[in-house]
DRENTORKOL-3810 file (N, C-alpha, C; in nm, 4 decimals):
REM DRENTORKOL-3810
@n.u->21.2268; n.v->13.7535; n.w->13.0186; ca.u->21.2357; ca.v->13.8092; ca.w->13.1505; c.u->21.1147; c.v->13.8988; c.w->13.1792
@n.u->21.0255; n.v->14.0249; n.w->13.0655; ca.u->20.9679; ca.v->14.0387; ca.w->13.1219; c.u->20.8140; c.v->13.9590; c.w->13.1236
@n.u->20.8383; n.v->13.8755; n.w->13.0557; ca.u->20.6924; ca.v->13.7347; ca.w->13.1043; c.u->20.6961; c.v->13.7093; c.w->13.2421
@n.u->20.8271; n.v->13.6997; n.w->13.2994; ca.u->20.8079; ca.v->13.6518; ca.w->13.4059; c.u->20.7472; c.v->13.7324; c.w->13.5439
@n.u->20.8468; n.v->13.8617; n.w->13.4938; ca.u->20.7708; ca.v->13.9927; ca.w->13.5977; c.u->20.6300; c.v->14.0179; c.w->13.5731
@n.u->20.5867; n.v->14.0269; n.w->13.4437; ca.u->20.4534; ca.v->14.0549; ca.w->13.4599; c.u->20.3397; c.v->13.8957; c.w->13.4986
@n.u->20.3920; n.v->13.7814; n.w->13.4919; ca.u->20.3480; ca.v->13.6847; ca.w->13.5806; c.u->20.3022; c.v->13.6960; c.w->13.7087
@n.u->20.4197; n.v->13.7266; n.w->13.7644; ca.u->20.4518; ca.v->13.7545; ca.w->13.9221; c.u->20.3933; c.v->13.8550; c.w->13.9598
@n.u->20.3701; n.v->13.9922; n.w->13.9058; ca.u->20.2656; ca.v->14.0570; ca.w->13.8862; c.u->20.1201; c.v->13.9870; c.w->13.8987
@n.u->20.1161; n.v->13.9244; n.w->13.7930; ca.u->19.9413; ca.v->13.8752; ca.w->13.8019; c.u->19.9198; c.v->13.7967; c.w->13.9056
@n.u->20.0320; n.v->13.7571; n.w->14.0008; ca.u->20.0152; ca.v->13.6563; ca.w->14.0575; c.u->19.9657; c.v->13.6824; c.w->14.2318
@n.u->20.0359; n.v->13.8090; n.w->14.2039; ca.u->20.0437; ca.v->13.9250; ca.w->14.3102; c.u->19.8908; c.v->13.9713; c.w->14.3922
@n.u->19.9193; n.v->14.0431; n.w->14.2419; ca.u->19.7192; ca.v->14.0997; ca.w->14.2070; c.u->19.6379; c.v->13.9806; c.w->14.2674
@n.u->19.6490; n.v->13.8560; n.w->14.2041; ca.u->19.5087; ca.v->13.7411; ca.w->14.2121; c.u->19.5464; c.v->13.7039; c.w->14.3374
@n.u->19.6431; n.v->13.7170; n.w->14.4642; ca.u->19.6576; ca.v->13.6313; ca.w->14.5511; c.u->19.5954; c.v->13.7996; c.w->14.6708
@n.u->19.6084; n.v->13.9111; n.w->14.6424; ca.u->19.5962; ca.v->13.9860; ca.w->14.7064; c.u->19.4272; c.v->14.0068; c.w->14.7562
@n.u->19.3626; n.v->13.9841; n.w->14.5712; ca.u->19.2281; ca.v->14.0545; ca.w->14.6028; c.u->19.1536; c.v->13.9359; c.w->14.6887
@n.u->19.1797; n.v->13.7824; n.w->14.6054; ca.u->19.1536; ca.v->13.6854; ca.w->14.6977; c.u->19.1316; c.v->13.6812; c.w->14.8201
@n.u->19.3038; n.v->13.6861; n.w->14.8681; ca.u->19.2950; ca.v->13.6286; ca.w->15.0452; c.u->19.2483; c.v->13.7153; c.w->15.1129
@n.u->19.2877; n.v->13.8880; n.w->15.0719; ca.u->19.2583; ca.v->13.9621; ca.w->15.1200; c.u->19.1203; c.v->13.9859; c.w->15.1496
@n.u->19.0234; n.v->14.0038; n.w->15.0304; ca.u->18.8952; ca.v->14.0153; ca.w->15.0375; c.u->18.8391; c.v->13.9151; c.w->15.1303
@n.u->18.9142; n.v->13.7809; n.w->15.1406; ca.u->18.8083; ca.v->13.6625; ca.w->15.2019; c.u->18.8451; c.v->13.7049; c.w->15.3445
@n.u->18.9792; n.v->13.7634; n.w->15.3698; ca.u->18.9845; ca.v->13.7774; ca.w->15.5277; c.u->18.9181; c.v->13.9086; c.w->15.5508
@n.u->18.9302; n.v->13.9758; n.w->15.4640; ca.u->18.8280; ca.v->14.1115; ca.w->15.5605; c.u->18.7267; c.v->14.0996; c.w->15.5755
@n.u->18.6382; n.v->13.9872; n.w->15.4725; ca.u->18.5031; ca.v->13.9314; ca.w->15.5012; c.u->18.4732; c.v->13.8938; c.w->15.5958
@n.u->18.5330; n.v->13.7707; n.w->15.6106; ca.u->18.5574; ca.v->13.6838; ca.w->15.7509; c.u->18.5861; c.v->13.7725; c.w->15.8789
@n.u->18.7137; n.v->13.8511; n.w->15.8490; ca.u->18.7773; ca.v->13.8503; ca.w->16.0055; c.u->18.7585; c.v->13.9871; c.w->16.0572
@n.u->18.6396; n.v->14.0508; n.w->15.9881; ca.u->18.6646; ca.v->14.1897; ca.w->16.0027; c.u->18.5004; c.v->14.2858; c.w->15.9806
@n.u->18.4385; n.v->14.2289; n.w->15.8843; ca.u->18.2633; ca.v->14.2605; ca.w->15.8616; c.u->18.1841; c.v->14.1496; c.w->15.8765
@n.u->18.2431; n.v->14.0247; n.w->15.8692; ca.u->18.1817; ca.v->13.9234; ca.w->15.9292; c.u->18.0487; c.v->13.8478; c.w->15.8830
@n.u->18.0274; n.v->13.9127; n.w->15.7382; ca.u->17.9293; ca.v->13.8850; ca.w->15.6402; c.u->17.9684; c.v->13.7839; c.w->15.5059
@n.u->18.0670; n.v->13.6890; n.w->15.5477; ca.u->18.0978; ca.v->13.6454; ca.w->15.4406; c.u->18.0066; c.v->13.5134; c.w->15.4008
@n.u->17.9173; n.v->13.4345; n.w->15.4987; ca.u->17.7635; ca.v->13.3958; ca.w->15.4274; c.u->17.6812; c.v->13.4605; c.w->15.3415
@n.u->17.7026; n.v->13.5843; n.w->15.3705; ca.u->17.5852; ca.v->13.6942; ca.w->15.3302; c.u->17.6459; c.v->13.7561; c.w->15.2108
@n.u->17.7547; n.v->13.7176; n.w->15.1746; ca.u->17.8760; ca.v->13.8134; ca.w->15.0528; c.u->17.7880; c.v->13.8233; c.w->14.9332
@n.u->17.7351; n.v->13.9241; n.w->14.8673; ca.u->17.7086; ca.v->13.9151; ca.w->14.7477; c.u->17.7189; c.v->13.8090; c.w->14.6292
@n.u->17.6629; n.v->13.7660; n.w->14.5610; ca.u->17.7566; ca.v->13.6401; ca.w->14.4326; c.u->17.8508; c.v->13.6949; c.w->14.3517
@n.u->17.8192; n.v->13.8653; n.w->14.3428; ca.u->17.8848; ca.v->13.9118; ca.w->14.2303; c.u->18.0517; c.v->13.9334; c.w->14.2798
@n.u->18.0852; n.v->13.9842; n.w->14.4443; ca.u->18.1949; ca.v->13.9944; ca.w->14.4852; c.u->18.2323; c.v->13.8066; c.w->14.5335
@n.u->18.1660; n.v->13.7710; n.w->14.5609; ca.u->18.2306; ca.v->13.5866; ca.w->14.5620; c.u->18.2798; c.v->13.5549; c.w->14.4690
@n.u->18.2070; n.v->13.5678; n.w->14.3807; ca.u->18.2909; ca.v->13.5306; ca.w->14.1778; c.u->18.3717; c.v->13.6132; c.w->14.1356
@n.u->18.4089; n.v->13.7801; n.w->14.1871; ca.u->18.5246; ca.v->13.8421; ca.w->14.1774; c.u->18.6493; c.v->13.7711; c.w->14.2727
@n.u->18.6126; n.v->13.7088; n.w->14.3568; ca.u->18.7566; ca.v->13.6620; ca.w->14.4501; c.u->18.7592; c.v->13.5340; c.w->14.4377
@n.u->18.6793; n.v->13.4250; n.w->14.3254; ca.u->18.7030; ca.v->13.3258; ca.w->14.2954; c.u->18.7685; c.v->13.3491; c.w->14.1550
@n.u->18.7410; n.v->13.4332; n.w->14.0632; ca.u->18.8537; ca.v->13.4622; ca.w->13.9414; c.u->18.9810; c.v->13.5141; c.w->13.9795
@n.u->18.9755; n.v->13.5668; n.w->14.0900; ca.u->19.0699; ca.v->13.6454; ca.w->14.1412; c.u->19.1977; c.v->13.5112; c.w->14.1835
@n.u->19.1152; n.v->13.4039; n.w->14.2500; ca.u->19.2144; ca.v->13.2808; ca.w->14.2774; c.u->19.2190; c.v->13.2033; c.w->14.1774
@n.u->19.1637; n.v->13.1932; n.w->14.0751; ca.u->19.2074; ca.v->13.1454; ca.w->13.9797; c.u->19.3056; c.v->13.1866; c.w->13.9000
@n.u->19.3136; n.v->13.3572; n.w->13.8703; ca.u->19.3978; ca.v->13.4146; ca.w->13.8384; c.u->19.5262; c.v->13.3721; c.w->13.8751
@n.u->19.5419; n.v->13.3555; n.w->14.0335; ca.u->19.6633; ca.v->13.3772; ca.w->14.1119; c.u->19.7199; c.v->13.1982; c.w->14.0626
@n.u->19.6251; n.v->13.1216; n.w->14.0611; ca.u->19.6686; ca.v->12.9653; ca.w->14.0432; c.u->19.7345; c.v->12.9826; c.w->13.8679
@n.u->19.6553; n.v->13.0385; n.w->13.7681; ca.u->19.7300; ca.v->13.0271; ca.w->13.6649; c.u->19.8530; c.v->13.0942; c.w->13.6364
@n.u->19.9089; n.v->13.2035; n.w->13.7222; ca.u->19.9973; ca.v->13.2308; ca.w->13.6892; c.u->20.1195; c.v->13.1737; c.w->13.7623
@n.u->20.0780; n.v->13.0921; n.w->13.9004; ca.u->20.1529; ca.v->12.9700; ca.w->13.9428; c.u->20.2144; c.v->12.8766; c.w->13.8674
@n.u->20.1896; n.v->12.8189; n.w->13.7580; ca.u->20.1591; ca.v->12.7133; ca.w->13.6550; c.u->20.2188; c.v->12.7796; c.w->13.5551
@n.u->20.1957; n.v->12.9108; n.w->13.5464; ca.u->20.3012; ca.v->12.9632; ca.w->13.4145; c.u->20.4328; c.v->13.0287; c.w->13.4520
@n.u->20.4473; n.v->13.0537; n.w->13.6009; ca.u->20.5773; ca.v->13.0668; ca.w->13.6235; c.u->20.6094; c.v->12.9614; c.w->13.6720
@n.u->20.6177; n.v->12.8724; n.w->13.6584; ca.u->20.7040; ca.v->12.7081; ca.w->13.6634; c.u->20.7852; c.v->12.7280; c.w->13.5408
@n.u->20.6796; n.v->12.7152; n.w->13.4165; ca.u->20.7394; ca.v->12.6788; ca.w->13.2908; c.u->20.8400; c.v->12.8300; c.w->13.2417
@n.u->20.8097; n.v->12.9654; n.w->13.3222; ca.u->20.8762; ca.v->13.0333; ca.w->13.2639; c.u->21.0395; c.v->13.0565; c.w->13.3484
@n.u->20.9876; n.v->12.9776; n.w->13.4711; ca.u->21.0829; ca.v->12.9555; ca.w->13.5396; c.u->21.2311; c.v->12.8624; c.w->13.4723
@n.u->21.1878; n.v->12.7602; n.w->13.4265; ca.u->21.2575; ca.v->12.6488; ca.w->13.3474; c.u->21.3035; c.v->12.7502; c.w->13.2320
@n.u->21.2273; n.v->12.8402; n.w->13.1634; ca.u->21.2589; ca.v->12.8652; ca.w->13.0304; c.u->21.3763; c.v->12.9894; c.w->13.0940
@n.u->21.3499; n.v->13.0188; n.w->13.1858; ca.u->21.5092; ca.v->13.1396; ca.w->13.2575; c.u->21.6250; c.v->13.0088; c.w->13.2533
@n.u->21.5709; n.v->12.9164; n.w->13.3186; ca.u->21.7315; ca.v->12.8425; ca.w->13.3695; c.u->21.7766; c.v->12.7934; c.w->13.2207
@n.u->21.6991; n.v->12.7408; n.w->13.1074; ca.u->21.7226; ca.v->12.6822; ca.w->13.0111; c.u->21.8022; c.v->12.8052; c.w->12.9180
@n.u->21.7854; n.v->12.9159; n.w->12.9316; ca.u->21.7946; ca.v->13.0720; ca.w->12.8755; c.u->21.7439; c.v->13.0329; c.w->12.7156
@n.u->21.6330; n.v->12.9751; n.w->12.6966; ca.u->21.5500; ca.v->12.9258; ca.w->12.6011; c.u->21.4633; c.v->13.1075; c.w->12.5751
@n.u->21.3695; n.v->13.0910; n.w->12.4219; ca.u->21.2655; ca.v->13.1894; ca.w->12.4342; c.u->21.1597; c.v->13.1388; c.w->12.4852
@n.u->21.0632; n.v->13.2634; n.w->12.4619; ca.u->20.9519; ca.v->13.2067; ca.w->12.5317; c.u->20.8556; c.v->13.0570; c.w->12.4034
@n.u->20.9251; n.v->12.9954; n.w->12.3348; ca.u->20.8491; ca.v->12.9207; ca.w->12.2127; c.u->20.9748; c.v->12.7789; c.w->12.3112
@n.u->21.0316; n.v->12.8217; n.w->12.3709; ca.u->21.0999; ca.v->12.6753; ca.w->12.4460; c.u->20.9497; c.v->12.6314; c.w->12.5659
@n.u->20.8525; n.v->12.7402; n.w->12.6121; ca.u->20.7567; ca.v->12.6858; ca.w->12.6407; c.u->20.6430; c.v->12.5751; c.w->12.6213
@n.u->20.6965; n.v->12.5102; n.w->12.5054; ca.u->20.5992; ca.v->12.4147; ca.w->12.4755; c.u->20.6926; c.v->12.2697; c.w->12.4819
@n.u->20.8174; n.v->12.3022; n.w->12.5606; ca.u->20.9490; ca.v->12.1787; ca.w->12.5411; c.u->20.8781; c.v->12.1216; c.w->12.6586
@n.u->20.8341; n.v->11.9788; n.w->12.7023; ca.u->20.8170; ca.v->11.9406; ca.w->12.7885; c.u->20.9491; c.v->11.9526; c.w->12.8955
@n.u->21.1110; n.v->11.9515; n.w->12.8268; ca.u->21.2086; ca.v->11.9542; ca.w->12.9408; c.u->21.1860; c.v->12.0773; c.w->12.9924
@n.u->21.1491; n.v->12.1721; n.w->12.9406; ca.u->21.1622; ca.v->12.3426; ca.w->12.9932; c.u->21.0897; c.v->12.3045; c.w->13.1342
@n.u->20.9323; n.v->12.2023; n.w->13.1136; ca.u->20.8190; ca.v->12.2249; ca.w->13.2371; c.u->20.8974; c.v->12.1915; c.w->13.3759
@n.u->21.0010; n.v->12.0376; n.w->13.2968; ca.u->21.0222; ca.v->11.9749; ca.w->13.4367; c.u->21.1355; c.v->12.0506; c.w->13.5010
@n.u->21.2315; n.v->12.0568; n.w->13.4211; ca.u->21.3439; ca.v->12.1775; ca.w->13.4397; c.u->21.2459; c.v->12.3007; c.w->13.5988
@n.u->21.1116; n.v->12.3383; n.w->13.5431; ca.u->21.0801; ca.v->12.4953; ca.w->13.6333; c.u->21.0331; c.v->12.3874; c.w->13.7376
@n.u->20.9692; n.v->12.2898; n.w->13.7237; ca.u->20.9178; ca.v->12.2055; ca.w->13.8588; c.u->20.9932; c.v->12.1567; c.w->13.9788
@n.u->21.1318; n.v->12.1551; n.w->13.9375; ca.u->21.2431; ca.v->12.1094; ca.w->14.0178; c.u->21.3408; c.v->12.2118; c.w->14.0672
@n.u->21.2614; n.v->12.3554; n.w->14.0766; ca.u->21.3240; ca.v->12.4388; ca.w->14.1514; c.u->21.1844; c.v->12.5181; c.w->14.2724
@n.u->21.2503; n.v->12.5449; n.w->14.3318; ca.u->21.1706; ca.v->12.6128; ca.w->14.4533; c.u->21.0337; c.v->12.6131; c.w->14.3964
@n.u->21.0513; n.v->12.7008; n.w->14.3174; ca.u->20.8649; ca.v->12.7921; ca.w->14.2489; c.u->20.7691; c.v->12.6708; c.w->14.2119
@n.u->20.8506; n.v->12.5502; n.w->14.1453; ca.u->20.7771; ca.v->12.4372; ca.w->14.1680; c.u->20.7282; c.v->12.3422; c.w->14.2459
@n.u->20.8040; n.v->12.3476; n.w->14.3589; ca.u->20.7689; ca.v->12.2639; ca.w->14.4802; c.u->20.6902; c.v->12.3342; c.w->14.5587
@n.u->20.6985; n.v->12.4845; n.w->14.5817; ca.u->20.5765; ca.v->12.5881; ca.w->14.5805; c.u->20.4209; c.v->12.5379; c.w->14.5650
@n.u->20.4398; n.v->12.5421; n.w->14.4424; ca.u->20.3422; ca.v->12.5648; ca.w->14.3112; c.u->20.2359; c.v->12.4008; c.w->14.3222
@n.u->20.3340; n.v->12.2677; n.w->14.3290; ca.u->20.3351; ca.v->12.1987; ca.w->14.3740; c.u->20.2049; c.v->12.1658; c.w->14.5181
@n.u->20.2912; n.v->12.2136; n.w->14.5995; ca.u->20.1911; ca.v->12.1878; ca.w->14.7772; c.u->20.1131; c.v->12.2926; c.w->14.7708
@n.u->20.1049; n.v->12.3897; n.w->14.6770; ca.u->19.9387; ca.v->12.4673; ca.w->14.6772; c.u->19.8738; c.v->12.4577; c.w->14.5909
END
């Protein structure tokens, strides 16, 4: 259980600095051609961040419904089990 909060956590964080940063760029200073490389590659780890912890709350998702540990993570049923609830069909179309 707490894998999963601190997931959702990371997931939080990487989706915040991301969208956020790209819209205040865009919709607000209006320099986002002009963005530094060093803050572009902070809000491209930043969405990567947010995508991997997409992908690991699937499987930790499955491993709640299965009430498995976290070593039921490597059960292929645990993956499909988290894919066939909400967070996966989510996880899924983004």
């Amino acid at each position: 259980m707490f894998l999963a909060g601190l997931d959702q956590v990371l997931f939080c964080v990487g989706l915040f600095i991301a969208s956020g940063g790209m819209m205040f760029h865009v919709l607000v200073a209006g320099d986002f051609r002009r963005l530094p490389a060093s803050d572009r590659r902070m809000m491209e780890r930043a969405a990567v961040l947010a995508l991997a912890a997409v992908a690991l709350g699937v499987g930790l998702r499955g491993e709640i419904l299965t009430n498995g540990s976290s070593q039921i993570l490597f059960n292929l049923k645990t993956w499909r089990i988290g894919i066939a609830t909400s967070l996966g069909t989510s996880a899924l179309v983004s």
